[in-house]
C-alpha positions in Angstrom: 0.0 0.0 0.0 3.0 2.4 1.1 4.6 1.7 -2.6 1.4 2.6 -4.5 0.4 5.5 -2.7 4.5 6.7 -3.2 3.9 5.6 -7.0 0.9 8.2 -7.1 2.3 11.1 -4.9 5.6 11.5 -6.6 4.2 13.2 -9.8 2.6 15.7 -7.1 5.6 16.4 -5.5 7.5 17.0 -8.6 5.0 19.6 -9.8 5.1 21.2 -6.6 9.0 21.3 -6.9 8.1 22.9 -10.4 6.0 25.7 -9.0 8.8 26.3 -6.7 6.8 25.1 -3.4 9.4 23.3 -1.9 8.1 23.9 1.2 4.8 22.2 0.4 6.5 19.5 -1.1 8.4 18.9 1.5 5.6 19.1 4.3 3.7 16.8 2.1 6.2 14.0 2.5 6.4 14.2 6.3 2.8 13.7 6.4 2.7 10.8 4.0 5.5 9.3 6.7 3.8 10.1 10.1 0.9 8.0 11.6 -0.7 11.6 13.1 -1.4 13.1 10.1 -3.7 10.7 8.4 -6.1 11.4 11.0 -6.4 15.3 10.6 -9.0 16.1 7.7 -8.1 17.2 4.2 -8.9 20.9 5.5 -6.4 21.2 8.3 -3.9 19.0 6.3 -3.7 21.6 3.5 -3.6 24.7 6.4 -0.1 22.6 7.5 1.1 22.3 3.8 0.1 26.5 3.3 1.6 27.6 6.4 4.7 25.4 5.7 5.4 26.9 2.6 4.9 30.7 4.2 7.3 30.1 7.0 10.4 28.9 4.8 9.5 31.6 1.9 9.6 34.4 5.0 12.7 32.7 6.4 14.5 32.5 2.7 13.4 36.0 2.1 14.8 37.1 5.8 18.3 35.7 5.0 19.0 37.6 1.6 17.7 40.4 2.8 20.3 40.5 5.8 22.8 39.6 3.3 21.6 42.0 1.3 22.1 44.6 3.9 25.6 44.2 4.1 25.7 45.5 7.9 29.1 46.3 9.2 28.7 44.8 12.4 26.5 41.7 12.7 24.8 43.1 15.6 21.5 43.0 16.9 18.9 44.5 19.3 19.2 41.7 22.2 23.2 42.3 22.4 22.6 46.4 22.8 24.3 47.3 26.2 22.1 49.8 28.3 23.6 49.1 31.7 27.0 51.9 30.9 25.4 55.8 31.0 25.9 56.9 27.9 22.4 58.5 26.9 20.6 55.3 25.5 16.9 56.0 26.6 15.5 51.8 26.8 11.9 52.6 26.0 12.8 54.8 23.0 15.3 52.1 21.4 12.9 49.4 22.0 10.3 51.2 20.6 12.5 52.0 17.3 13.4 48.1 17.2 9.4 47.6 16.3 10.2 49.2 13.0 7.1 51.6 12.7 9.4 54.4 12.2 9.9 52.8 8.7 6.5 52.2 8.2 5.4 56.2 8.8 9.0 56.9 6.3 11.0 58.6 9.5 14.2 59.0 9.8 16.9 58.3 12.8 20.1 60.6 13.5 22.6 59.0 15.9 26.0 61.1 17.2 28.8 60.8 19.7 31.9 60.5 20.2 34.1 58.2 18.5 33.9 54.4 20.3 30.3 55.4 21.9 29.0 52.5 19.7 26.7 54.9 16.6 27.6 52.2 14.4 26.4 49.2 16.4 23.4 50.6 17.7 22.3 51.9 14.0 23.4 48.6 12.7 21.2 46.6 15.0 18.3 48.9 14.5 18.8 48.0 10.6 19.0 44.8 11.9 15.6 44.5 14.1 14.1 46.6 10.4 15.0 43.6 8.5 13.5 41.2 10.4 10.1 43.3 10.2 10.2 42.4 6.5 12.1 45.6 5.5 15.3 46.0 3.0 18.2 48.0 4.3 21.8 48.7 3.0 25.0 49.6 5.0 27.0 52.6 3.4 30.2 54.5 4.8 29.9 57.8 4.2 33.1 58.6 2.7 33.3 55.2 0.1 29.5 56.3 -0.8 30.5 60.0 -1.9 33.5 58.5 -3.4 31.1 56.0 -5.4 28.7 59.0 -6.4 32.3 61.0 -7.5 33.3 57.6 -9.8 29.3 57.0 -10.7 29.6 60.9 -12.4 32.3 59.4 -14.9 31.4 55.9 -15.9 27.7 56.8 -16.5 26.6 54.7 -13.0 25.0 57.4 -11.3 21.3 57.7 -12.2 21.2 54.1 -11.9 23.4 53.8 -8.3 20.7 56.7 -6.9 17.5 54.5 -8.1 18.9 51.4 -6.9 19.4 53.4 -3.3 16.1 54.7 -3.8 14.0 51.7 -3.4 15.9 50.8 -0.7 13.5 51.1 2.5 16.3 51.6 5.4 19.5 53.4 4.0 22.2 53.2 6.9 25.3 56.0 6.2 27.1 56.1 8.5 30.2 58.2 9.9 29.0 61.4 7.5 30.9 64.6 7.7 33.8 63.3 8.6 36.0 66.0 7.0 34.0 68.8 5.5 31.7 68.2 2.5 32.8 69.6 -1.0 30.2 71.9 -2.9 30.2 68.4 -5.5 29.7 66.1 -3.0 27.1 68.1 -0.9 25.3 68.3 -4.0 25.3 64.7 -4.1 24.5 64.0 -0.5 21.5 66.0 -1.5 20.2 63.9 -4.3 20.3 60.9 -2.5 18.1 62.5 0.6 16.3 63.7 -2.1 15.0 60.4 -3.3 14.0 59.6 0.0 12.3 62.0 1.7 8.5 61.1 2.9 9.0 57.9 0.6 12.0 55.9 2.7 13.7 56.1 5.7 17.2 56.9 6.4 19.3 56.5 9.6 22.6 58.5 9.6 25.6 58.3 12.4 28.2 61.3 12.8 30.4 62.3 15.7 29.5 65.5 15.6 26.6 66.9 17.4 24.1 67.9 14.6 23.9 71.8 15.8 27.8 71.3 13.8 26.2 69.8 10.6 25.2 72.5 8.8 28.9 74.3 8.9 30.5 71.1 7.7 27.8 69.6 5.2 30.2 72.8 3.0 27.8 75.2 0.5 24.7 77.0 2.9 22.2 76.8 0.8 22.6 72.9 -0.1 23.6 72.4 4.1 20.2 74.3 4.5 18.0 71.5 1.3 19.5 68.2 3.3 18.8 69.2 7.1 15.2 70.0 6.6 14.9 67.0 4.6 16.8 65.0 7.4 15.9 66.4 10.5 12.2 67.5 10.3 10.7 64.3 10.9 14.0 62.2 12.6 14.4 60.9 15.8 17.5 61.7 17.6 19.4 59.6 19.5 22.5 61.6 21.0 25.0 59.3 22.9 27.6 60.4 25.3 30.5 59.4 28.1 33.8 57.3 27.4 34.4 54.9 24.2 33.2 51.2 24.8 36.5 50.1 23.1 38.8 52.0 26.2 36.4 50.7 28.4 36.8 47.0 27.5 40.3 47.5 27.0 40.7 48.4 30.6 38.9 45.8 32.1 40.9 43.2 29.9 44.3 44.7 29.8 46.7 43.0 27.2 50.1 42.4 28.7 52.9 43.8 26.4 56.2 42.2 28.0 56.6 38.6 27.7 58.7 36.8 30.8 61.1 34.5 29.9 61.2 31.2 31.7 64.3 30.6 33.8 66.9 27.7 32.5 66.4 24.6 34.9 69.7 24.4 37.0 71.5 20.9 37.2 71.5 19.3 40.0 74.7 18.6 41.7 74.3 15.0 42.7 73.3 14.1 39.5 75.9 15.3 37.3 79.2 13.0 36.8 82.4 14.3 38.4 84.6 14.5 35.3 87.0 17.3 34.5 86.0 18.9 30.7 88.1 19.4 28.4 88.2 23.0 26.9 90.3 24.2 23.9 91.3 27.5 23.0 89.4 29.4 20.5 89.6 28.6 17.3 91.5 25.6 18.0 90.0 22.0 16.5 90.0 19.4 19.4 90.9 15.9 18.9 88.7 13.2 19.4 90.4 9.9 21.1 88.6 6.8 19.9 87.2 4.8 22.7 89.0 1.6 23.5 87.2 -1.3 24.7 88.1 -2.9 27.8 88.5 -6.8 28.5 86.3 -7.6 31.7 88.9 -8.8 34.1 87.9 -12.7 35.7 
């Protein structure tokens, strides 16, 4: 009975292979194989075989979308640190990890000082984004103007600035740097541009964003990418010492290695025999060993 029915079902499961429900297919063949299945009706079968198929096609989708990303830091909300004072309000972070932000097309501005950990924090809120069934990409500030600067000359650049554009969390982070050029402010602009009220955009800076305007270069385009950044953003200003000093001193790396002390002989052990020593440079003679006749 168990080779007929296989007979009939594996035409099925090829078609469904075809279709590209793997899933199903494969939830359809642990049923044929367990006992508690055959006892559900055709109705609540098919639910398992549906919901199957959902939950590996939103897992599949999850992982190349967080490959995708291409986050810095492979960090995540869970592994945030709120017990050091640095400024993290808990309820606002956990509220941002929900995502909704994204969903109303906000934005999120994150500064401090260098080692205050912008990057990890932004990168796990991209993370927690992801995992809400959004799409995010990871750019460094610099390498993206760069990119734009490069796109200008091989013809790349309407289609690098679409490409961005559809993307629905756009991480750059470490911006302003050094101070903008009129060229690349210009370009800054185009790419908030795109975005505004249609995508959100989270941007990390160690300087506080009262500074941005002097160092984002030409006024007028400083004045075009602050309103469209900052109007709607929420703010997240951290503060105190740099996380990497801070571990450092708790696990301090020693620099100076000790060298272990030659074992001395021991006294009793070592033969009482004079040693012959030659003067430098001079070869020493070997005298061949003579055997001795044991005496009766």
């Amino acid at each position: 009975m168990k080779e007929e029915t296989a007979v009939l079902i594996n035409p099925t499961l090829d078609h469904l292979h075809s279709l590209g429900l793997s899933g199903m297919a494969r939830a359809l063949a642990e049923q044929l194989e367990s006992p508690q299945h055959q006892a559900l009706s055709f109705e609540e079968r098919l639910g398992l075989l549906v919901d199957r198929e959902v939950g590996d096609r939103a897992n599949r989708r999850l992982e190349r979308n967080l490959k995708g990303a291409k986050l810095r830091l492979s960090a995540c909300v869970e592994d945030i640190d709120f017990r050091h004072p640095r400024g993290l309000d808990r309820s606002l972070v956990l509220s941002l990890a929900t995502a909704h932000w994204v969903q109303s097309h906000q934005n999120l501005l994150i500064v401090g000082p260098t080692g205050a950990g912008k990057s990890f924090l932004a990168c796990a809120l991209a993370q927690a984004a992801v995992r809400q069934g959004h799409t995010a990409l990871y750019l460094r500030a610099p390498r993206m103007l760069d990119d734009l600067a490069l796109a200008h000359v091989d013809g790349r650049w309407t289609r690098l600035l679409s490409n961005w554009a559809r993307i629905d969390v756009l991480l750059i982070d470490d911006l302003a740097l050094r101070p903008l050029t009129p060229a690349q402010a210009a370009d800054l602009l185009e790419v908030i541009e795109d975005r505004s009220q249609r995508r959100s955009t989270i941007v990390t800076s160690q300087l506080p964003i009262a500074n941005w305007h002097e160092a984002l270069g030409d006024p007028t385009l400083a004045d075009a990418i602050l309103d469209r950044l900052a109007h709607n953003a929420h703010r997240l200003e951290l503060r105190g010492d740099s996380l990497r000093r801070r571990e450092t001193a708790d696990h301090p790396m020693s620099t100076s290695r000790t060298i272990p002390e030659a074992p001395q002989p021991d006294p009793e052990a070592v033969p009482h025999q004079k040693l012959a020593i030659g003067k430098p440079g001079e070869t020493r003679k070997r005298t061949p060993l003579t055997s001795r006749t044991p005496t009766n």
